[in-house]
C-alpha positions as CSV (number, residue, x, y, z in Angstrom):
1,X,-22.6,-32.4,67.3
2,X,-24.4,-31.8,64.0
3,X,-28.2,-31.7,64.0
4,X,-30.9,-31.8,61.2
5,X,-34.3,-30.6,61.3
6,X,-36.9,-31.5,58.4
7,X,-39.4,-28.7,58.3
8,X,-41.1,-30.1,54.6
9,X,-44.2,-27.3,54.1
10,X,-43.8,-25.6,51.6
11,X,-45.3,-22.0,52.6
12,X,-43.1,-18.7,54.1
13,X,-46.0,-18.2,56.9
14,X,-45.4,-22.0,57.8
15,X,-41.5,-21.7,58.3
16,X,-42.0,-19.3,60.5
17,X,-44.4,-20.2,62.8
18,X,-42.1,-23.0,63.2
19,X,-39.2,-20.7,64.1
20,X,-39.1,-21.3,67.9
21,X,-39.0,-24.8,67.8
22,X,-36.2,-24.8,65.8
23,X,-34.5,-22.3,68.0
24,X,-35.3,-24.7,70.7
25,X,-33.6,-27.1,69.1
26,X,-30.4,-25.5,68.6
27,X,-30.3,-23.7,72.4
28,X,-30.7,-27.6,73.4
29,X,-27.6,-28.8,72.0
30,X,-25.3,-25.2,72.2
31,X,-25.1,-25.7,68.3
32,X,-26.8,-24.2,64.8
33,X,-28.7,-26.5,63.2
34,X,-29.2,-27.9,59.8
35,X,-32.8,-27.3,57.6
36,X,-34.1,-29.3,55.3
37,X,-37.0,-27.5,53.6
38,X,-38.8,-26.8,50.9
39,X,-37.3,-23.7,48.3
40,X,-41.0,-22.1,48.1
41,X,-40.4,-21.4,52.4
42,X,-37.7,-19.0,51.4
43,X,-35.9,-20.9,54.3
44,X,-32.2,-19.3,52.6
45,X,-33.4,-15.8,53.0
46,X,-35.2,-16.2,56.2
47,X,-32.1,-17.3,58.2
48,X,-29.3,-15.6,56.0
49,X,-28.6,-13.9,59.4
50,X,-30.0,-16.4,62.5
51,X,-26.8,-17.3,64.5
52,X,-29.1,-20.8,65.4
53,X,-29.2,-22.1,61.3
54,X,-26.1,-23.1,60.0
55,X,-27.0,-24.3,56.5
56,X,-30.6,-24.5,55.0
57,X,-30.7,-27.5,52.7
58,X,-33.0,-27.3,49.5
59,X,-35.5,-30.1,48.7
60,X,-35.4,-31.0,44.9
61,X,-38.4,-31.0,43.9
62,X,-37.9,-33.1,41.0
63,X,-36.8,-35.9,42.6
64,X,-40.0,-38.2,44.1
65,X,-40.3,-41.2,44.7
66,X,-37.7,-44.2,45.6
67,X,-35.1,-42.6,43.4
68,X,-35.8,-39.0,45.5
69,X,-35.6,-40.8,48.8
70,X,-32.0,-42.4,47.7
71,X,-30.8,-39.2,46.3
72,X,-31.9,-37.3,49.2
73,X,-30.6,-40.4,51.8
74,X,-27.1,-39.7,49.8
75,X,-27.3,-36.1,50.3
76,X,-27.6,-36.0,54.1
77,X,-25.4,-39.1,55.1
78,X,-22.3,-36.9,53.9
79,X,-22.7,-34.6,56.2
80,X,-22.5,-37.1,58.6
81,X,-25.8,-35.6,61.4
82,X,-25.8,-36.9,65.4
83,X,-29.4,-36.4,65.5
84,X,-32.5,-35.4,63.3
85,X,-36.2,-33.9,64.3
86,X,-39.0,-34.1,62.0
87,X,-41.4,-31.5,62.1
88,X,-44.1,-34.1,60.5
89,X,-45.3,-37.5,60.4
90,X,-44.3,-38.7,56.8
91,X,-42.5,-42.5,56.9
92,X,-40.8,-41.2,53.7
93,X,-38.1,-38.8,56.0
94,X,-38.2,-41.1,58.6
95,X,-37.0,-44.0,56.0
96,X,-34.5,-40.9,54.8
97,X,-33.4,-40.2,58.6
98,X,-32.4,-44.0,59.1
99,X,-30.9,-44.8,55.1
100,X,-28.5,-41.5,56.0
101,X,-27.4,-43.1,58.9
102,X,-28.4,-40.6,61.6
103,X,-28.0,-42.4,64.9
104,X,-30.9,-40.4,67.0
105,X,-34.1,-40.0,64.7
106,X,-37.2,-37.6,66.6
107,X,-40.3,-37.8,64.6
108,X,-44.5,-36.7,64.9
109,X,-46.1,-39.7,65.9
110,X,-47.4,-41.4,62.9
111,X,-51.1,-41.0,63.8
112,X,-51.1,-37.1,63.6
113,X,-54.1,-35.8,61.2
114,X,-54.1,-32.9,59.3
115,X,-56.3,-30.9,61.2
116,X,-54.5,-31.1,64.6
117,X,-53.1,-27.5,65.7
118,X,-49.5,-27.4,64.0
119,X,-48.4,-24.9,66.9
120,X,-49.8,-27.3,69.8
121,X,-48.3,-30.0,68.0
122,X,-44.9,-28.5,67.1
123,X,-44.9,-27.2,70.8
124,X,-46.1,-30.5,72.6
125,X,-43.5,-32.6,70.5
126,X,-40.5,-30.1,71.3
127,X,-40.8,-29.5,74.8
128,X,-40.9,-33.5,75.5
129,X,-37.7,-33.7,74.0
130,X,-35.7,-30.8,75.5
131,X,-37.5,-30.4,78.9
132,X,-38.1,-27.1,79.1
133,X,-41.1,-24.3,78.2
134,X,-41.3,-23.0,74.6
135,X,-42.7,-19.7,73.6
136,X,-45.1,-19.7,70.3
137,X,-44.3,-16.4,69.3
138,X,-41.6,-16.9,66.5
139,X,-38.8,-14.3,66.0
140,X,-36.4,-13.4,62.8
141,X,-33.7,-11.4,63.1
142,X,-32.3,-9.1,60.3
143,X,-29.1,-6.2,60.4
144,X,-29.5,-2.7,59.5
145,X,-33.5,-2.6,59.4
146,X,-33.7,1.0,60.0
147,X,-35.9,3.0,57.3
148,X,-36.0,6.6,57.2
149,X,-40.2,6.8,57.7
150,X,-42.0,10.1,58.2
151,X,-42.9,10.1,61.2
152,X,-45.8,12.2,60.8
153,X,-47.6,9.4,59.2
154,X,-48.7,5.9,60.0
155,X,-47.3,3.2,58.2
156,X,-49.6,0.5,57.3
157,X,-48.5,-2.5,55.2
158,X,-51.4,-4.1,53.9
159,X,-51.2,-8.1,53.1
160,X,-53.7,-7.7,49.7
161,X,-52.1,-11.0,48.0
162,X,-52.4,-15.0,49.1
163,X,-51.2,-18.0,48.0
164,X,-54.6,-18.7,46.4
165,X,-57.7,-16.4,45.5
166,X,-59.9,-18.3,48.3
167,X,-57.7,-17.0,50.9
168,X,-57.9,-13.4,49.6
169,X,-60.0,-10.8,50.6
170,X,-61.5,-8.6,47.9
171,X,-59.1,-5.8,47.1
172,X,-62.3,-3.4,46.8
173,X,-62.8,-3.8,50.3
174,X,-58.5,-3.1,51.4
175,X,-58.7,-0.1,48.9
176,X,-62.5,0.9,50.7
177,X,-60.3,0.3,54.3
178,X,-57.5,2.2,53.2
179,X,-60.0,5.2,52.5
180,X,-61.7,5.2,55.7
181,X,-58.0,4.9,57.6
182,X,-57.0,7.9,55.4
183,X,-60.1,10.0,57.0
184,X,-58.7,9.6,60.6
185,X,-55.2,10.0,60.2
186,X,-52.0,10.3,57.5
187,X,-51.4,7.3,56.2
188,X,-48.7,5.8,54.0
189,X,-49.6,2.0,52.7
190,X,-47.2,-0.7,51.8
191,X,-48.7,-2.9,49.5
192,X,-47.7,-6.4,50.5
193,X,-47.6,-8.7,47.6
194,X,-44.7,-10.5,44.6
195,X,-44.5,-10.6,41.3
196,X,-47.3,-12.0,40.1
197,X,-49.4,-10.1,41.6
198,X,-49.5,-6.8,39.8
199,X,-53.4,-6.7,38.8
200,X,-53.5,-5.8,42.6
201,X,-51.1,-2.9,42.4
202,X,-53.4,-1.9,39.0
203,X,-56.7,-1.5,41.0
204,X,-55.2,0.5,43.7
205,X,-53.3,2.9,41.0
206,X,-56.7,3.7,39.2
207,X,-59.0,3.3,42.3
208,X,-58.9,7.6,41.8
209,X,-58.6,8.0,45.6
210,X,-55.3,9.9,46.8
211,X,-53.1,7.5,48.4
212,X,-49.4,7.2,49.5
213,X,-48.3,4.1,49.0
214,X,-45.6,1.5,47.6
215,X,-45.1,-2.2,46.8
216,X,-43.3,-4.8,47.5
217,X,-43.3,-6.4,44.2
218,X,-39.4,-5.9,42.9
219,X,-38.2,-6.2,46.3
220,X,-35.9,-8.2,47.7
221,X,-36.7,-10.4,51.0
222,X,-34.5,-8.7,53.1
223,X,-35.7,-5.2,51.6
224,X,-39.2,-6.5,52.4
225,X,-38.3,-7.8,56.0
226,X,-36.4,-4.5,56.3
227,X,-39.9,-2.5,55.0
228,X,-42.3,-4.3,57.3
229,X,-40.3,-4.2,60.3
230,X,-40.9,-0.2,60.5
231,X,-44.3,0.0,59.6
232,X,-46.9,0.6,63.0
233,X,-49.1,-2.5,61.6
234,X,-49.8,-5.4,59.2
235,X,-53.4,-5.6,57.7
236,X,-54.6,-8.1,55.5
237,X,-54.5,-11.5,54.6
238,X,-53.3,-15.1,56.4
239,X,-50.2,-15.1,54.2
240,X,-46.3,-15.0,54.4
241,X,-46.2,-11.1,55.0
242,X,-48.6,-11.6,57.9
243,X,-46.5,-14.4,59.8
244,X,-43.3,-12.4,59.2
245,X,-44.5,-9.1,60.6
246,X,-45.4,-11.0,63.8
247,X,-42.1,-12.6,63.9
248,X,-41.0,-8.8,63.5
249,X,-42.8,-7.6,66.4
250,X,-45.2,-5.7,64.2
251,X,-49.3,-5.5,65.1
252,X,-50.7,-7.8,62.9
253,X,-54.8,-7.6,61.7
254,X,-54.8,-10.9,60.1
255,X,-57.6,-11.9,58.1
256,X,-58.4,-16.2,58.2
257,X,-60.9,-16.1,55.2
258,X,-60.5,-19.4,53.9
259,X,-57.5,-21.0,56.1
260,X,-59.0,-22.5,59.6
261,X,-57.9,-20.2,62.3
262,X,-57.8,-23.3,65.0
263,X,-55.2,-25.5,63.1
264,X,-52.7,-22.1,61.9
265,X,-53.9,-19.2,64.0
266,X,-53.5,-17.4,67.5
267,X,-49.9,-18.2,68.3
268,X,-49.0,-14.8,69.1
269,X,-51.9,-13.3,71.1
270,X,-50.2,-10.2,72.4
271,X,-49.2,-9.2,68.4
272,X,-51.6,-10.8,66.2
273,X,-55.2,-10.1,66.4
274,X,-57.9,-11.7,64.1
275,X,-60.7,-12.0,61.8
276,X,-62.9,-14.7,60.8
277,X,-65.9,-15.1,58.6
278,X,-69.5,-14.1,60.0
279,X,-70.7,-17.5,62.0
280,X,-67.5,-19.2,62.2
281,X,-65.7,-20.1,65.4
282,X,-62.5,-22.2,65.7
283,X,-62.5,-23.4,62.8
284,X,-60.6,-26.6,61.5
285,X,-61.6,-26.7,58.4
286,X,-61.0,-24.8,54.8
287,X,-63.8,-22.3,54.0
288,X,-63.5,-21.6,50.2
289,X,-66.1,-19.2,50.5
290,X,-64.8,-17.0,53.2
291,X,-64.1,-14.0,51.2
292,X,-67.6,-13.1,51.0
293,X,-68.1,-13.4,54.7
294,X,-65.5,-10.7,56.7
295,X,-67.4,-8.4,58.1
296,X,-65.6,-4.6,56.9
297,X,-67.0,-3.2,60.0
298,X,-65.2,-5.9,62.3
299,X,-62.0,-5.2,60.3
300,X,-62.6,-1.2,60.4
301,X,-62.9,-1.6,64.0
302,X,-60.1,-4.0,64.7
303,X,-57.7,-1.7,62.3
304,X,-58.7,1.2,64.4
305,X,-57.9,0.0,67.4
306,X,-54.3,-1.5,66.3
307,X,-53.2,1.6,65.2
308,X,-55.0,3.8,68.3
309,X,-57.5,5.8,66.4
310,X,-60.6,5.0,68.3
């Protein structure tokens, strides 16, 4: 039996949340699956070793419209799938699912809205299907993680990037935590962000305050997967680095400034704890000005308390 599943957002945070219900999938039917997805979810790196993905399939791009939906249709009906699952409600890969052929089509209803809670719905539309009890807490696997960390220190990675500045919290305030974490204990910081980010790295280099730290910028994924998995906690921003470090089993300090917390957050209570800003509560929508409300005490405390310095 071959199986698809359509995962189509484009973010590394939203693959894996997603990760157990695609490992559902595959348990289900004894057989790795098939992803279509997006190449910004670094899908190909993030299952160049799970034993439940055969294949990830790349979506071009390039190619919208009627001609995209042909090309792609093409695409999937010579691999010849028994059954598809889409992880969303578009009619343009459920018009894909039935022009490739693919007998057994499993869809989001059509009438999903944005705001519902993409874990509750990825969860609720899952179990139906196979019968059986889902965990939310998403897992990667990776070989050969070990890192040869002093053990004398704590090892902090600290999530100072986002996909866009709204969702950042002001790297004054990470390099003002990182000083405060440096008065309690020894601390080594892993500075979580890519290439494009290096004005980040800059203010940390001449903040003049005597840290031990490293980026992440010229690694690899699998060197940054292999990086975060031995570090004692994840601080910082609702971003890529902060979902992978709970599929890691790392303590995550995640920081929601702009992204509502109700649709994306709190999947993984026993790993992931969280900050919002001042006066919000379950969120469900985008707060652009956020950033200027996180309290630093509430994320002092919280930090504290991850990496058992109170």
């Amino acid at each position: 039996m071959k199986v698809l599943v359509i995962q189509q957002r484009s973010g590394i945070g939203d693959m894996v949340i997603l990760l157990p219900y695609i490992h559902s999938i595959s348990k289900k039917f004894n057989t790795p699956v098939s992803i279509l997805a997006k190449e910004s979810s670094k899908a190909v790196d993030l299952f160049a070793e799970d034993d439940h993905v055969d294949e990830v399939i790349t979506l071009d791009k390039e190619k919208d419209g009627l001609k995209g939906i042909f090309y792609l249709s093409k695409t999937l009906k010579k691999r010849k799938f028994d059954k598809v699952f889409i992880l969303n409600s578009s009619m343009r890969y459920s018009l894909v699912a039935r022009l490739s052929n693919i007998k057994s089509i499993y869809q989001y209803p059509l009438s999903l809205i944005k705001k519902d809670n993409m874990v509750n719905t990825a969860k609720v539309f899952t179990e139906r299907l196979i019968d059986k009890e889902i965990s939310t807490e998403p897992r990667l696997k990776i070989q050969g993680s070990k890192e040869n960390f002093d053990k004398n220190f704590k090892h902090i990675c600290l999530g100072v990037s986002a996909s866009g500045l709204t969702k950042r919290w002001d790297i004054r305030n990470y390099i003002k935590l990182s000083e405060e974490l440096t008065k309690l204990c020894k601390c080594k910081f892993y500075i979580a962000v890519g290439p494009n980010d290096l004005e980040l790295i800059k203010e940390f280099k001449n903040s003049e305050l005597n840290f031990v730290f490293e980026s992440f910028e010229n690694l690899s994924i699998k060197q940054t997967l292999s990086k975060i998995k031995n570090c004692d906690c994840y601080i910082g921003n609702d971003t890529g680095f902060a979902h992978i470090s709970v599929a890691l089993k790392v303590k995550s300090l995640v920081l929601f400034v702009d992204t509502p917390i109700k649709v994306y957050g709190r999947y993984a209570p026993s790993l992931m704890s969280t900050v919002e800003p001042v006066g919000e509560k379950n969120s469900t929508v985008h707060n652009t000005l956020g950033k200027d409300s996180i309290s630093f005490d509430e994320v002092l405390t919280k930090a504290k308390k991850i990496l058992n310095l109170n």
